[in-house]
C-alpha positions, 0 to 999 in steps of 0.5 A: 500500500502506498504511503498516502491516503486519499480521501475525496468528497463533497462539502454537505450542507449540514456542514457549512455555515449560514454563508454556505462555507465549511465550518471549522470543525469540517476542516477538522472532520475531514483531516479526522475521516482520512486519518481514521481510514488510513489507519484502518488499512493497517489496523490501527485505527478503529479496528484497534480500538475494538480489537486491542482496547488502544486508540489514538488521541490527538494531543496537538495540530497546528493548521494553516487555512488558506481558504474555506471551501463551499457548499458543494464544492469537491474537495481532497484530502491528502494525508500521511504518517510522518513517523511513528516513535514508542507511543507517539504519531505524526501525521500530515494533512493537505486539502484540496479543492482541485489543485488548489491547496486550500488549508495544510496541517500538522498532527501528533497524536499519542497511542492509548490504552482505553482502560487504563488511559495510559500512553501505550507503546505502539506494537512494534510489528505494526509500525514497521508495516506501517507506511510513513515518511519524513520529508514535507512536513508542515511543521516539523517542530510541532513536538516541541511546540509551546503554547499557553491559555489566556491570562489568569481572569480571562472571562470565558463564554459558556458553550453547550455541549451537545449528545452528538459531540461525544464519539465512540472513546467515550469522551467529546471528539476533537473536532468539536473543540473547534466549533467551540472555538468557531462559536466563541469567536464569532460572538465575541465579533471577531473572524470566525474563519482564523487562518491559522491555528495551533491547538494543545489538547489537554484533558478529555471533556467527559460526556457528562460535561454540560457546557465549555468555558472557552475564554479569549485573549487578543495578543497582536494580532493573534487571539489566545484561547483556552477551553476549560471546565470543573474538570480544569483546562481541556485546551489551549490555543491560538487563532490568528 
């Protein structure tokens, strides 16, 4: 099998804003829905969650959007694994629309044990047979990447946490820190499409969560953010 993964699709129109644009959390759903299938080719995906009691987490992504895609528009994402070391994952992204590269992104993920929620060292024999390399990587430096919430007193905005947020790891999907995110901005009257974005995830949001506090702090010409609940800080960010 080949060292990347295709994926090609069409923007829906349950997931575009009032504008007909993709959402923040589509470009994330569809880096998410590429990952997860070229996983699967290997059982490391899916699979390995039912098979193992293993999965993946996503621990940190720094994206670059140069566009958002419309309604109806086809799309194609183009991923890869950039390197599997002891229990940590990097993966690249591009997306497409036609030849155009609309947005590109960095991933580290960390491999899991469901029960215990332990880092666990990815089998040996399966990441010797899975496909990666090195070159053409977004940001190459993303391990090492340091990032910080906003100030102590920061106000945050309440955002409901909905059934359909929570996935089959039994905590609020990734994906849904976005449209949180997303929300937040555009109440506070600023883009809610960023450009650029660099994200560090936490803590899981349990199911039982009611509603995120997602508090934002304008630094130039970037805005901090920061995700947190009783449980403490889920995340933190910055959007520019």
């Amino acid at each position: 099998m080949t060292e990347e993964f295709i994926l090609q699709a069409t923007v829906p129109y349950w997931n575009v804003d009032r504008e007909q644009v993709l959402l923040l959390r589509g470009v994330f759903e569809f880096f998410q829905e590429a990952a997860i299938k070229h996983a699967d080719l290997f059982d490391m995906g899916t699979r390995a969650m039912i098979s193992r009691g293993e999965s993946w987490v996503l621990n940190r992504m720094a994206a670059a959007i140069h566009r958002y895609p419309r309604y109806e528009e086809a799309v194609r994402v183009v991923t890869w694994s950039s390197g599997i070391r002891a229990c940590k994952g990097f993966r690249d992204f591009r997306l497409y629309c036609n030849d155009e590269l609309v947005a590109s992104a960095s991933s580290l993920w960390l491999y899991v044990n469901l029960k215990t929620k332990t880092l666990s060292r990815v089998p040996p024999d399966v990441a010797a047979t899975f496909p990666s390399r090195s070159g053409d990587v977004f940001r190459p430096e993303l391990d090492k990447l340091k990032l910080t919430p906003p100030a102590a007193g920061t106000a945050g905005r309440a955002i409901s946490v909905r059934y359909s947020d929570v996935d089959g790891n039994g905590h609020v999907n990734n994906t849904a820190y976005f449209d949180y995110l997303q929300t937040a901005l555009a109440r506070s009257g600023g883009s809610p499409r960023p450009g650029r974005l660099e994200i560090q995830f936490l803590k899981e949001i349990p199911p039982t969560a009611e509603t995120v506090s997602v508090a934002l702090e304008t630094r130039g010409q970037n805005t901090v953010f920061g995700l947190s609940g009783q449980e403490g800080l889920f995340a933190q960010g910055s959007a520019g």
